[in-house]
N, C-alpha and C positions, 0 to 999 in steps of 0.2 A: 413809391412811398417815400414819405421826407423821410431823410437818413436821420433824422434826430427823435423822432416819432418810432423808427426801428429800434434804435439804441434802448430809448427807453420800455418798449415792448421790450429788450431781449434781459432788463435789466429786473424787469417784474418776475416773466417767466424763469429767471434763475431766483430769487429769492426765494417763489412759491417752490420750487423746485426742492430750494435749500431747507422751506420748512417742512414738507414731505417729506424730507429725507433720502431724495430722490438723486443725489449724489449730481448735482451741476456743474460740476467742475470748476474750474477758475471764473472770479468776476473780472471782466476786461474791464480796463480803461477805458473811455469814450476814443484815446485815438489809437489804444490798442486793437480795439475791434474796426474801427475803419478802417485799419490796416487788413485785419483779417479778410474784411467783407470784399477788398477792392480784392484782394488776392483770390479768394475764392472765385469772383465775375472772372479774374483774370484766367485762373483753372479751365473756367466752364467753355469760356473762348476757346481755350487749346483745344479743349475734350471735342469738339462741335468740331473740328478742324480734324482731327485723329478717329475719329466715329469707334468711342467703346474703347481706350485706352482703360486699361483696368485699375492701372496704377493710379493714373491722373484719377482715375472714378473714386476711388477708394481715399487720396486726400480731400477730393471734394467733400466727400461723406465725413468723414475725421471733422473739416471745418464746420461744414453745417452743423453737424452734434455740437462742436464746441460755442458754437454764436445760437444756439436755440434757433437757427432759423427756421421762419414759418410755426413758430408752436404755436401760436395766436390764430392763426390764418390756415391752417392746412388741417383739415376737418379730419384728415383720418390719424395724423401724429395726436393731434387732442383726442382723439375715438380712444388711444392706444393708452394714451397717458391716462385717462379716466377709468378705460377698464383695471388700471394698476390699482384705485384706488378702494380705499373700505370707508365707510359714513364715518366712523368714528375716526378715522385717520384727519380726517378733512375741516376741524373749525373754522380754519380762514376760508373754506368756500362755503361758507352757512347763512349769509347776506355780505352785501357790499360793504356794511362798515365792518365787520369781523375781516374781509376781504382787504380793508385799507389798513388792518392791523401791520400789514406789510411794507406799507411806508411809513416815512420818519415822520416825526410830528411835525417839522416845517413842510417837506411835503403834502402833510393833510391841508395845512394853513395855505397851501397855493390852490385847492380844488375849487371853485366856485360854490361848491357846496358839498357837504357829507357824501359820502355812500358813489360821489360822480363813477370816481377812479374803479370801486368796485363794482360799481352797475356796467362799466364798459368789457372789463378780463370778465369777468364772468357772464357774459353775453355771448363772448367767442366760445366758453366751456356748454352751452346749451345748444352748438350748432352743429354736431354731427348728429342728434337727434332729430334734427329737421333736414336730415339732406334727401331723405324719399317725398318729400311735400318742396317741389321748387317756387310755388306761387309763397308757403309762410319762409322757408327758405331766402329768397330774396328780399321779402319783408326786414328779416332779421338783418340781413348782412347793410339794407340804408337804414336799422337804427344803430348800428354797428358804426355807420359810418357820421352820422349825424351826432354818439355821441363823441367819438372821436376828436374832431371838428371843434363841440365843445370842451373837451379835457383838457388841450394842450398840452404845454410841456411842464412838467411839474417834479422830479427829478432833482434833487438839491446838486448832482453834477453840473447841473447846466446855470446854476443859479450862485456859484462861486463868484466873488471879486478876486479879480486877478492878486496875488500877492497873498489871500489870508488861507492857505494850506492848501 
């Protein structure tokens, strides 16, 4: 996966997080978290080298909670995070644009069009209900990946001149 593409996947899943109330801890930095992420691959090497270091298991786990990794992509963490939820708790998952409530207004002004950014995070939340059907299943995960493709990077992180903050 482009690591700029994760960053911002891990940068949606803590806001929605933070608007649940869902306690996501610290927002990283863009090169705070590549630090993290290379440290964790770093972890997993050892761990694969040590078979079942429990220490080493247990900061792996620590990093991954703290970088949302896979919350997007791993059908049963989203199974988990969704059974947490109540209808009423949820207006930013009630369509795509209530959805893009979540980012900044320049943010929306970089999507190609309304509703993009929310038709994609909320397409990964409708995929642990399809994991017992693998032919709509798969369906899902290439329009998953077609809109992706079209989203881009839209992120005001990534979209700073150098010098203005």
């Amino acid at each position: 996966m482009d690591p700029f593409r994760e960053y911002q996947d891990y940068v949606i899943a803590h806001r929605l997080r933070e608007a649940l109330d869902f306690f996501p801890g610290r927002l990283y930095s863009l090169s705070e978290y590549a630090t993290l992420r290379l440290r964790r691959s770093e972890l997993v090497r050892r761990l694969l080298g040590r078979q079942g270091d429990p220490a080493l298991l247990s900061r792996i786990e620590q990093i991954t909670d703290d970088l949302n990794y896979g919350f997007w992509s791993n059908p049963g963490l989203l199974k988990a995070f969704l059974k947490r939820l109540s209808p009423q708790q949820c207006p930013v998952l009630g369509s795509p644009e209530a959805f893009e409530t979540l980012l900044s207004h320049t943010e929306r002004l970089r999507l190609k069009e309304p509703g993009l950014a929310g038709r994609y995070y909320l397409g990964w939340l409708r995929l642990p209900s399809l994991l017992n059907d693998p032919a709509v299943f798969g369906q899902a995960m290439l329009e998953q990946e077609r809109l992706a493709e079209e989203l881009g990077l839209f992120l005001d992180e990534f979209h700073k001149v150098a010098g203005s903050g």
